[in-house]
C-alpha positions as a LaTeX table, in Angstrom:
\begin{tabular}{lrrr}
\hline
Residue & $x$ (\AA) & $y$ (\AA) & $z$ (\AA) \\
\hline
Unk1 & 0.00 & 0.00 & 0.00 \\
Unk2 & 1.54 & 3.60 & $-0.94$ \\
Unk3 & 1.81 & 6.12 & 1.87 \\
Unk4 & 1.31 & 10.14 & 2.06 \\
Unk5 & 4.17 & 12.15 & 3.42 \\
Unk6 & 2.04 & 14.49 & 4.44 \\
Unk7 & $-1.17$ & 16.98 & 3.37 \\
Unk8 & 0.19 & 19.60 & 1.06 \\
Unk9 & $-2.59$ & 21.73 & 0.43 \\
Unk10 & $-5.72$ & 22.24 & 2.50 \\
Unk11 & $-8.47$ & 25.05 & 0.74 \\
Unk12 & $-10.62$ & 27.33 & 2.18 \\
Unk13 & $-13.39$ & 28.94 & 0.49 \\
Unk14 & $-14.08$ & 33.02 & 1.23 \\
Unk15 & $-16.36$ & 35.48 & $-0.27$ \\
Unk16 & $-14.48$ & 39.00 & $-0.52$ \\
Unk17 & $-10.42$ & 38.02 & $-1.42$ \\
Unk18 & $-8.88$ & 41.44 & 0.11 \\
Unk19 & $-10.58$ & 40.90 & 2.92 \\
Unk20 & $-9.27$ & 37.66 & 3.60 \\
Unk21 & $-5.98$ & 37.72 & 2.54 \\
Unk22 & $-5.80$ & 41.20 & 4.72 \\
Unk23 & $-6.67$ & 38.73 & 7.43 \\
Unk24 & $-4.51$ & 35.72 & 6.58 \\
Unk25 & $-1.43$ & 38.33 & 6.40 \\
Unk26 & $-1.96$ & 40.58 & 9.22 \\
Unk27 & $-3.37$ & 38.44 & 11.60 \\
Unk28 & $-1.65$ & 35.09 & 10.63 \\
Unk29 & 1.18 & 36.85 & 9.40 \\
Unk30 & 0.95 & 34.19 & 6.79 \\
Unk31 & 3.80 & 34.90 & 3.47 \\
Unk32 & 1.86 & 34.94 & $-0.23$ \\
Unk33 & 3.49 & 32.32 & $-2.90$ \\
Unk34 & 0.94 & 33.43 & $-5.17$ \\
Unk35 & $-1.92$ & 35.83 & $-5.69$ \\
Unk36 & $-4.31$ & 35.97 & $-8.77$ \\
Unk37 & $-8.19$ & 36.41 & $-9.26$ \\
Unk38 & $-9.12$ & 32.98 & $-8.66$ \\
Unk39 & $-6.83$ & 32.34 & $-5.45$ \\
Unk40 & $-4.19$ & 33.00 & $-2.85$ \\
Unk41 & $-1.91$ & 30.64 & $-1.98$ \\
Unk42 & $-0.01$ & 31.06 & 1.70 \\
Unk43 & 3.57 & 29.23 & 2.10 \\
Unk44 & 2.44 & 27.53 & 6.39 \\
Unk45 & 5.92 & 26.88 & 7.87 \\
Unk46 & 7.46 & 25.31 & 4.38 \\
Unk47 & 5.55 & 22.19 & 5.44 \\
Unk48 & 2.43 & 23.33 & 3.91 \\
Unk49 & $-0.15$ & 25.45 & 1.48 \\
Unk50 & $-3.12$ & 27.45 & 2.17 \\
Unk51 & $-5.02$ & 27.42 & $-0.52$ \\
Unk52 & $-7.65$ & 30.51 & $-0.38$ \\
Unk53 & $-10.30$ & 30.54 & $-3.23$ \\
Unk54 & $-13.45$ & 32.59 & $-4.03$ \\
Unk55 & $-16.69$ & 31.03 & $-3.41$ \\
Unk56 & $-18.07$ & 29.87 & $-6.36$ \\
Unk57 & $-15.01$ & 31.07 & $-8.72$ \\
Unk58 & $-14.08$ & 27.21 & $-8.94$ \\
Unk59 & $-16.87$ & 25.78 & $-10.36$ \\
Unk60 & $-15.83$ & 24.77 & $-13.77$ \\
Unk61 & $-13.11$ & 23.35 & $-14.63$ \\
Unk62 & $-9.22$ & 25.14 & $-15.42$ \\
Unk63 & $-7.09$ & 24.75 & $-18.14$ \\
Unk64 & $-3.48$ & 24.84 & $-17.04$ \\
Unk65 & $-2.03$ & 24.25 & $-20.45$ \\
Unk66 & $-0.79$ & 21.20 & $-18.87$ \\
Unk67 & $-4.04$ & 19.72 & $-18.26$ \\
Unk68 & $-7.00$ & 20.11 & $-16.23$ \\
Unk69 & $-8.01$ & 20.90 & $-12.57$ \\
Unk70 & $-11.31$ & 20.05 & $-12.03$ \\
Unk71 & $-14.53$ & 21.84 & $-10.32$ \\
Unk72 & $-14.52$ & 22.80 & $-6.89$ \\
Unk73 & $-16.05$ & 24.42 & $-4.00$ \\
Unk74 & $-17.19$ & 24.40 & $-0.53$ \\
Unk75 & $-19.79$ & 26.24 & 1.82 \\
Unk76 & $-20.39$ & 26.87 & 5.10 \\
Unk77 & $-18.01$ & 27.08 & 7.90 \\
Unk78 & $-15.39$ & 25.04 & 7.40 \\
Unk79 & $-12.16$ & 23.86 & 9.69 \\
Unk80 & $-8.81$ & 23.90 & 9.78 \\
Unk81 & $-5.92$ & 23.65 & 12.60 \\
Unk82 & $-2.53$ & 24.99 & 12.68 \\
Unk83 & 0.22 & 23.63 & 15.02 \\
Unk84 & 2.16 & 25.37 & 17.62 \\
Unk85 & 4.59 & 24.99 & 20.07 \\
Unk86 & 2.94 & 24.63 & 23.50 \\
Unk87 & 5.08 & 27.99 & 24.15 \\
Unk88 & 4.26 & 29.93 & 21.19 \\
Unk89 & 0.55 & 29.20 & 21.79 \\
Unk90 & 0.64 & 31.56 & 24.20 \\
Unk91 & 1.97 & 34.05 & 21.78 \\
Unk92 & $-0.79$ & 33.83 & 19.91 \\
Unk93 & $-3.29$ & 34.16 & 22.61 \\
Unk94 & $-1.73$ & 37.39 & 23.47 \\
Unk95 & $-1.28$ & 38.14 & 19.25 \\
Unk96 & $-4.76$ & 37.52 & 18.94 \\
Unk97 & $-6.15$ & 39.84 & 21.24 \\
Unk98 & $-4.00$ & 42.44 & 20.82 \\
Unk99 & $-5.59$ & 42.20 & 16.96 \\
Unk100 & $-8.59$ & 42.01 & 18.89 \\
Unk101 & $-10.03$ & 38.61 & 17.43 \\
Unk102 & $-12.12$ & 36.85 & 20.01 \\
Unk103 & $-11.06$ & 33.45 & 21.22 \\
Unk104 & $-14.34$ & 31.52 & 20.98 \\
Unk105 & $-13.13$ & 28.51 & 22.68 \\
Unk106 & $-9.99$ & 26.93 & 24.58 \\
Unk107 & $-9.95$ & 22.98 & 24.97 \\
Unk108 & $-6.69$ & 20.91 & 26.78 \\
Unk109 & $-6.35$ & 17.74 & 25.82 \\
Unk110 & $-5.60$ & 14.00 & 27.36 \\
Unk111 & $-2.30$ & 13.83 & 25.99 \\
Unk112 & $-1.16$ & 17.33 & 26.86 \\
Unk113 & $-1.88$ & 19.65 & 23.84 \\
Unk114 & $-3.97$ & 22.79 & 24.34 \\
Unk115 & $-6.26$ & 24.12 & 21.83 \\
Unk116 & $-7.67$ & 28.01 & 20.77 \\
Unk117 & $-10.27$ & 28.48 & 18.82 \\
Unk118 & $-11.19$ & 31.53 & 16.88 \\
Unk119 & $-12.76$ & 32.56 & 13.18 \\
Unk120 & $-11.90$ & 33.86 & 10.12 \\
Unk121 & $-13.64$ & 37.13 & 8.04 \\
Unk122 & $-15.32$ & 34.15 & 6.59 \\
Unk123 & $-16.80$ & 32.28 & 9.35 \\
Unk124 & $-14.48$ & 29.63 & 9.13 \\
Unk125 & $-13.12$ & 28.24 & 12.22 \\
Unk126 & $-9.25$ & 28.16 & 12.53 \\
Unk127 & $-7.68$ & 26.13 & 15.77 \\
Unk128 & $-3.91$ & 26.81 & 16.70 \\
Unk129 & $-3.01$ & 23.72 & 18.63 \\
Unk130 & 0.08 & 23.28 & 20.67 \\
Unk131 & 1.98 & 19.97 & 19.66 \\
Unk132 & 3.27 & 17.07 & 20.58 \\
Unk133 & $-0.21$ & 16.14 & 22.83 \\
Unk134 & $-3.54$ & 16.25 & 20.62 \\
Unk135 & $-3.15$ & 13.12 & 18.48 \\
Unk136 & $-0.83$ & 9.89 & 18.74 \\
Unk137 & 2.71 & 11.58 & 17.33 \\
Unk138 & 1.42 & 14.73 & 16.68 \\
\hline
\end{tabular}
């Protein structure tokens, strides 16, 4: 049976572009690889992509002159989790606030790791979780 290395892209679907990539940059202080119409793509520790698309603006298939990407999309509130240091997650607590996004939720877990919770322009709900101590080797 193959194996994955790891996840190399994870999307998120948002509805104005400036507005969320004002957010992913400022607040994140997430670095651009690439910005066009259709998406933004944020570099997450050189380990992996944030893929940020406009709602809707994927629904038919691309053309990359190399072949094809197919339709897609997503709605609602979706989630994703970024990992932290169980130091540096207090850093972003106190980052956070001082940007004055509200922490909606804080969760510690069996095997050690703590958990924030807060949302995007979007809706969507982002998690910074301190590692090792959520899941088995993570």
């Amino acid at each position: 049976m193959p194996d994955f290395k790891s996840i190399l892209e994870t999307a998120l679907y948002v509805d104005d572009m400036d507005r969320a990539t004002a957010f992913y940059e400022d607040v994140l202080q997430l670095t651009s690889l690439m910005k066009s119409d259709r998406l933004c793509a944020y570099n997450v520790n050189d380990a992996s992509v944030l893929l940020l698309f406009i709602r809707g603006g994927t629904l038919e298939p691309v053309d990359t002159g190399n072949g094809i990407i197919p339709p897609h999309d997503g709605t609602g509130p979706l989630h994703i989790a970024f990992s932290a240091t169980h130091e540096m997650l207090t850093v972003w607590e106190d980052h956070l606030r001082e940007k004055d996004i509200e922490i909606e939720g804080q969760t510690t877990w069996k095997r050690g790791g703590r958990s924030i919770y807060f949302r995007d322009p979007d809706g969507h709900l982002l998690e910074i979780a301190s590692s090792p101590g959520l899941w088995p080797g993570f």
